[in-house]
C-alpha positions as CSV (number, residue, x, y, z in Angstrom):
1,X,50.0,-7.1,-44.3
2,X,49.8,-3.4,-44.4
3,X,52.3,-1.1,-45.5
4,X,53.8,1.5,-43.2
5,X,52.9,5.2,-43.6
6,X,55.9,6.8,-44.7
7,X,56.0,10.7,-45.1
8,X,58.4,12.9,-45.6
9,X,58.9,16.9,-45.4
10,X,61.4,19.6,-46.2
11,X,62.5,21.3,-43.7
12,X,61.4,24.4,-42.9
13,X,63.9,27.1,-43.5
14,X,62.4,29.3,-40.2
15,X,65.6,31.8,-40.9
16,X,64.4,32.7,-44.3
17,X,61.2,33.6,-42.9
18,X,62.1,35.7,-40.4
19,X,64.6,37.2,-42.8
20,X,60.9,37.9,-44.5
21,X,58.8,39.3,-41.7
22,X,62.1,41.4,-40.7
23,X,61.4,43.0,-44.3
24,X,58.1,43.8,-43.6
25,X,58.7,45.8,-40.4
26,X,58.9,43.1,-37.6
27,X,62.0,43.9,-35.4
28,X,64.1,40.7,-34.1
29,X,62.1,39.8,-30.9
30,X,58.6,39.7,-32.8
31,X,59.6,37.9,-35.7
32,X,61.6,35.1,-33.2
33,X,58.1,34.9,-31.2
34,X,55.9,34.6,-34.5
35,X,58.2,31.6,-35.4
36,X,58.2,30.3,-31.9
37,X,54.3,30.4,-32.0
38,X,54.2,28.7,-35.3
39,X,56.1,25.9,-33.8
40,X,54.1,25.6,-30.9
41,X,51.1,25.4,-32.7
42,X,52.3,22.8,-35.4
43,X,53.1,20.6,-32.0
44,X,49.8,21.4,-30.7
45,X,48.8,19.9,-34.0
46,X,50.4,16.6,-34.1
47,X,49.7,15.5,-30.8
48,X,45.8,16.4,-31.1
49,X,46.5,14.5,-34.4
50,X,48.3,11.4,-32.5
51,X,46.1,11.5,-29.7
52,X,42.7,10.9,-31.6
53,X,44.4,9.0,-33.8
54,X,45.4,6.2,-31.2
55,X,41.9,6.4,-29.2
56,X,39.9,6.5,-31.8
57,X,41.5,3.0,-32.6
58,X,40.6,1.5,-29.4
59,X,37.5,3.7,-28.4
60,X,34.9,4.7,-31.2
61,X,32.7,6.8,-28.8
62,X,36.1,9.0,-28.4
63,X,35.5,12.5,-28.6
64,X,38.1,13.6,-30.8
65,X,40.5,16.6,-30.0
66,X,41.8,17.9,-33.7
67,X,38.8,20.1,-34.3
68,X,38.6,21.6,-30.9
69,X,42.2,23.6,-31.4
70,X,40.7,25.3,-34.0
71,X,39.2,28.1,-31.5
72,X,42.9,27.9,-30.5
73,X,44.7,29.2,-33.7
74,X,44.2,32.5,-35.6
């Protein structure tokens, strides 16, 4: 029997990085929407990553999804 995939992450301290694109001339409202993006992308991300993941277990001839976000993301 396989083991489960365990993985773990430290958070990621968003406030310290908007402290850090404040610094470098961002005002408030840009450096809140380059965080939002951020998020959004790592979303986008993980469910492209989910997604092929489960059909590629049932469906070999699935065309997968991952590498097509990458015309999505600068």
């Amino acid at each position: 029997m396989e083991e489960p995939v365990s993985l773990s992450f430290e958070p990621w301290n968003w406030e310290e990085v908007k402290g850090q694109l404040e610094e470098v001339g961002s005002d408030q409202t840009k450096s809140l929407r380059a965080i939002r993006q951020t998020i959004v992308i790592l979303h986008k991300l993980l469910a492209a990553l989910l997604a092929d993941w489960y059909y590629l277990n049932i469906n070999r001839n699935y065309e997968h999804q991952l590498l097509k976000l990458s015309t999505d993301f600068p």
